[in-house]
N, C-alpha and C positions, 0 to 999 in steps of 0.2 A: 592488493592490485591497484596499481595509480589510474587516473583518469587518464586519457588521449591526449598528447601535447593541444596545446590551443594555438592559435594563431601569433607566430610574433611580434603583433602589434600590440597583444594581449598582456597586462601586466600578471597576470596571471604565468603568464610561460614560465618566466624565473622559475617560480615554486613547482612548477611540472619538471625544469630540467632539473632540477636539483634532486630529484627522487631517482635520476640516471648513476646509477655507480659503479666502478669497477668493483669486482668483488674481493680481487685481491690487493687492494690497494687502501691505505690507510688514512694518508696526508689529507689536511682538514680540505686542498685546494683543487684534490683532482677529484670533479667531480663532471656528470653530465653534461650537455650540451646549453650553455648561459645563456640568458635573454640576447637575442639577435640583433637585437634594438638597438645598442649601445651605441653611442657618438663616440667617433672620432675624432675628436678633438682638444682643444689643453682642457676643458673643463673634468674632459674624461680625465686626460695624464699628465697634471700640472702643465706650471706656463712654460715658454719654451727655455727660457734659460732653466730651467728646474731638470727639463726634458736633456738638455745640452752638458750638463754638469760634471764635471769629471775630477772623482780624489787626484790627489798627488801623486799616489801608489800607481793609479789608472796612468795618469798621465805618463810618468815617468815611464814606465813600461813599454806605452806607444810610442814615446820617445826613441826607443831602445829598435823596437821594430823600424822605425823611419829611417835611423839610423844605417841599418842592418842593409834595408832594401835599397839607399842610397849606393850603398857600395857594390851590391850587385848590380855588373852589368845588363844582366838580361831582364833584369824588372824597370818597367818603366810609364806603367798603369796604376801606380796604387798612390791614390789621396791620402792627404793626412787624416782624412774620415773616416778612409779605409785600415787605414793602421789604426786606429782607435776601435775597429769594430774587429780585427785580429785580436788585438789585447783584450779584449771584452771575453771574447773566448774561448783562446789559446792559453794552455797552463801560464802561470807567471815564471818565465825565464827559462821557456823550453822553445829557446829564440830558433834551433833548426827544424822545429814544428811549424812556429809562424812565416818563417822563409818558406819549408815547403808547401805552406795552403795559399801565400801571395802568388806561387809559381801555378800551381793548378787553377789559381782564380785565372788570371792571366790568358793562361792557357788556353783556360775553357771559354773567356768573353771572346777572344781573338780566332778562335774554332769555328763557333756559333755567330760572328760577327756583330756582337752584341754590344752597344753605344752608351749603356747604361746611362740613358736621358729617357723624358717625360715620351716624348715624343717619337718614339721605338718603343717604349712596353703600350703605348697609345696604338698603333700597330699591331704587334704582337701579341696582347693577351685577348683583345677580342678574336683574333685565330684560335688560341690556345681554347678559349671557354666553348666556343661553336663548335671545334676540333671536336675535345673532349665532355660534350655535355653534362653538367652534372658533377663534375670529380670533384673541382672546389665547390662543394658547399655552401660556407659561407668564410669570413677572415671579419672578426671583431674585435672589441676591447672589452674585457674582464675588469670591472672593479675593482672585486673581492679580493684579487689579485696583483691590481695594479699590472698586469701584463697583457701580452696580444694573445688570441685564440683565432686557429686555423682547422677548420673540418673536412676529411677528403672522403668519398665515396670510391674504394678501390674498387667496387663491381663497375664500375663507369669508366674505367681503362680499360682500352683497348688495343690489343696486342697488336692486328690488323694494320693500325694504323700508322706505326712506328716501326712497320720494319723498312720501310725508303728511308733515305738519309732525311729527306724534307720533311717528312711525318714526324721522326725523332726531333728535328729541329722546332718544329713546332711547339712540340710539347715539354721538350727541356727548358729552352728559354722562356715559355710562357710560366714555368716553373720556376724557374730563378727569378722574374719579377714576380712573383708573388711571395716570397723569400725574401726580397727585397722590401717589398711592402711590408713586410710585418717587423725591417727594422729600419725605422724612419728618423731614429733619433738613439742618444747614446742610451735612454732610461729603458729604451724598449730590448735596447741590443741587451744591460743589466740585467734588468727582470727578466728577459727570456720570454718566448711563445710555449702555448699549449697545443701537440699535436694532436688531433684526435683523428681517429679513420673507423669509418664503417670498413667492415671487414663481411657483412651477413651477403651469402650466394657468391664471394669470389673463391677459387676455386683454382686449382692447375691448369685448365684449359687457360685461362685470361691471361698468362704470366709466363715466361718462358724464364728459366737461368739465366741464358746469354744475355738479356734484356738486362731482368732482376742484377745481375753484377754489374751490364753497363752504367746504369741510371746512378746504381751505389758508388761506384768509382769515379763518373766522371761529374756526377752532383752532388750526392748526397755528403760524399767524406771528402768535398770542396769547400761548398757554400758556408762560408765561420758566420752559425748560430747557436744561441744557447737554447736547448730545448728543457723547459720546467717538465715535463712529463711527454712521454711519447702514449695514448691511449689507445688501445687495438681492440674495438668494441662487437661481438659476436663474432668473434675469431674462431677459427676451427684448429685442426691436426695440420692442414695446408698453410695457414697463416704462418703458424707456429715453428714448421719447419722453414718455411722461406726466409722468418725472420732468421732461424738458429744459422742458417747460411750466411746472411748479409750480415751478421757483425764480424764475419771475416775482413770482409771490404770497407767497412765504418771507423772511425775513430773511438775509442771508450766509452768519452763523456757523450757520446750519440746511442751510442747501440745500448748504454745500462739505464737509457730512461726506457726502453721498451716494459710496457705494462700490457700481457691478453688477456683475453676474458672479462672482457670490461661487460657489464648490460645497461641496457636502455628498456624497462620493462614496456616499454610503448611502442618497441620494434625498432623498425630502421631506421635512422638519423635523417635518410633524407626524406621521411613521413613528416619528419619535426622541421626543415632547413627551407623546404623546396613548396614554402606557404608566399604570394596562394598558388606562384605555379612557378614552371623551372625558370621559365622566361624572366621575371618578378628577382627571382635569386640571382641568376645571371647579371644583372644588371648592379643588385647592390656590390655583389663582388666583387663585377669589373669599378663602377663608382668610387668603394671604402678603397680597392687599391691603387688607384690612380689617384685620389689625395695620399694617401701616403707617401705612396711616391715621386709627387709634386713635394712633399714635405723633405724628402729624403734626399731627392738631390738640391733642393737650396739650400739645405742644411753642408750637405757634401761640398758646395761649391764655394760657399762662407765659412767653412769652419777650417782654421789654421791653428797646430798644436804649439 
């Protein structure tokens, strides 16, 4: 039996989340909830040109994409950042895959009237975290890994709250800049994030279908990220089934990182996240993703392929 998570000021935490494991899961890198502590910064993940870096293969590829969506009429929102974060993704030269996720990106920013600047998710996600108290966790950096880590609290959604149009809007676009956040640069979009979700006391009541396919259709098998592992940590029979549903609606390389039955023998994650109080967490969340995504659109706004 492990001791109590400590504090994550605590250098000690490490070695308490480390004793978190899914049980069916092998890879030396998915592992428990990481020191919280981590900076975000190049010292974390090399310097920026390291961060920026792109093979030939890369290039060439996003080339191919830029290409593509030049000649389509009806696209007329996608940076060469953003084509670079398609190809990062999208199989290599499954070019009516990457047309069709630039079309739903589009889509969905012009839906949601989303600006994708500093100064709209500045806006936006302090709604998003007040809305949804609790849901993000926490959004770090992984050494061990070299990658981003993202922790959600599904018992902390609220069905309630997203059945008005405006509730929805809240909560998806505060969702998408936080997606956003975790890819600020092309090494992060490479390596990929680590999804992790408490899954302990959610349940059928919190989740409806019609939702659970909205969210999946109009976000989830949108947003081009890589995910290193999806982790579903005290998941039940309801988890399980909601997931078997949603990779109807998901892309492959999304729905085959699904991993349940993860444990935390210390309990619920947000025993370990929400130190010393929610309030405290809230604040780093919103903090690490608003440098990132200062980082992400300068990046977006200087970078030409």
């Amino acid at each position: 039996m492990m001791n109590p998570p400590q504090p994550v000021e605590d250098a000690h935490a490490e070695e308490v989340a480390a004793e978190a494991h899914p049980e069916d899961v092998n890879h030396q890198d998915e592992r428990g909830p990481p020191n919280d502590e981590v900076a975000l910064d190049d010292s974390s993940s090399g310097t920026n040109s390291g961060k920026m870096w792109l093979s030939d293969q890369e290039r060439e590829w996003a080339l191919t994409i830029r290409e593509a969506i030049d000649n389509d009429p009806e696209l007329d929102s996608i940076s060469d950042f953003q084509c670079v974060q398609l190809a990062l993704v999208v199989k290599q030269d499954a070019l009516e895959d990457a047309l069709e996720r630039a079309h739903r990106l589009q889509c969905f920013r012009q839906q949601y009237e989303i600006r994708n600047t500093s100064s709209d998710a500045k806006m936006r996600l302090p709604r998003f975290l007040d809305f949804f108290p609790g849901y993000v966790l926490t959004v770090s950096y992984m050494h061990d890994s070299d990658s981003q880590y993202c922790c959600i609290d599904a018992r902390a959604f609220q069905q309630a709250k997203v059945t008005s149009e405006g509730g929805f809007c809240t909560f998806i676009s505060g969702l998408y800049y936080i997606y956003e956040g975790l890819n600020p640069d092309f090494k992060s979009m490479r390596n990929g994030t680590n999804m992790v979700f408490e899954c302990g006391g959610f349940d059928f009541t919190m989740i409806s279908h019609k939702i659970s396919r909205r969210l999946c259709e109009e976000f989830y098998a949108t947003y081009p990220i890589n995910c290193r592992q999806m982790n579903f940590f005290h998941s039940g029979v309801f988890v399980a089934l909601l997931l078997s549903q949603s990779k109807r609606f998901l892309p492959k390389e999304l729905s085959s990182k699904f991993h349940t039955g993860c444990v935390f023998e210390g309990g619920r994650l947000d025993s370990f996240y929400l130190l010393p109080n929610l309030e405290a967490a809230q604040k780093r969340v919103l903090g690490r993703t608003m440098e990132c995504l200062t980082e992400r659109y300068a990046n977006d706004e200087s970078f030409r392929l």
